[in-house]
C-alpha positions, 0 to 999 in steps of 0.5 A: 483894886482895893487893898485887902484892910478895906475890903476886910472893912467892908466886909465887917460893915455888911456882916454888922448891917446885917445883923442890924436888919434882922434884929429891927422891926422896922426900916425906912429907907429914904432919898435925903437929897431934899433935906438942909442941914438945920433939918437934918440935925433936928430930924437926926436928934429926934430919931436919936431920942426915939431909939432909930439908927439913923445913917447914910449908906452906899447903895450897893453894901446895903444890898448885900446887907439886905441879901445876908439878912434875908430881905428881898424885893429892894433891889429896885430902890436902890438908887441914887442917895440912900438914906435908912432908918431902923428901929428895933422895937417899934414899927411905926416910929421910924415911918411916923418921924421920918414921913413927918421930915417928908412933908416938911419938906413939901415932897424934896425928902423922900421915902423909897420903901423899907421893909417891917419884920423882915419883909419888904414894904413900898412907900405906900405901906410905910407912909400908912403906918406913918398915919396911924394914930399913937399908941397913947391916942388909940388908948385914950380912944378905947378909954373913951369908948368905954366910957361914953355909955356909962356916962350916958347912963349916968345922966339919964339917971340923974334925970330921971332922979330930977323928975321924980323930984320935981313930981314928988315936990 
């Protein structure tokens, strides 16, 4: 039997996990056993700069993590290596950067499910929010949009303009 530090230890690791799962926006867990050190560092650094909290944890103190914060239905993912990703401010960076390492990896990285404000999303849910567009894309869409019938209206002007120059000349 454990001895009282570690299960104290333990204990404190959950409460912090918890708190941690409730204050995110967004948590991806994944299977990491596909993944070689090299990528691994590189995905860890761009997690890192992009505000993700990124580590390896047993199965079963994330489960009573998950239970503490409220999240349900993620029992059956947890199996195997587990790895988890959250981001506390944004829902779609922590699926875009690690199904980014999925697809490097051609299938051997994984991602098992993971749960957005509080409630818990299969792979597939994650791996859609990974294919949207960027914040910066979907504004220089709209600006886009906006624009093309100005623009449009600018030329058919101007070339009315080129008539009437030419019919008066």
């Amino acid at each position: 039997m454990p001895s009282k530090k570690i299960l104290q230890e333990k204990e404190q690791f959950v409460d912090d996990l918890a708190a941690k799962l409730k204050n995110s926006a967004c948590g991806v867990m994944v299977d990491y056993m596909g993944i070689d050190v090299t990528n691994d560092t590189k995905l860890r650094k761009d997690l890192r700069e992009a505000n993700i909290e990124y580590f390896v944890v047993k199965n079963t103190l994330l489960k009573r993590a998950l239970e503490k914060a409220g999240i349900s239905g993620l029992d059956e993912h947890l199996e195997g290596p587990t790895a988890i990703g959250l981001c506390a401010d944004d829902l779609i960076a922590a699926p875009k950067l690690l199904y980014k390492q999925v697809e490097a990896s051609k299938g051997a990285y994984k991602i098992k499910a993971g749960f957005m404000e509080g409630a818990a999303v299969d792979a597939g849910v994650i791996e859609e929010y990974a294919k949207l567009p960027s914040k910066e894309e979907l504004v220089a869409k709209l600006l886009f949009m906006l624009q093309s019938p100005m623009q449009r209206m600018a030329i058919a002007i101007s070339e009315i303009a080129k008539k009437n120059e030419e019919g008066a000349a």
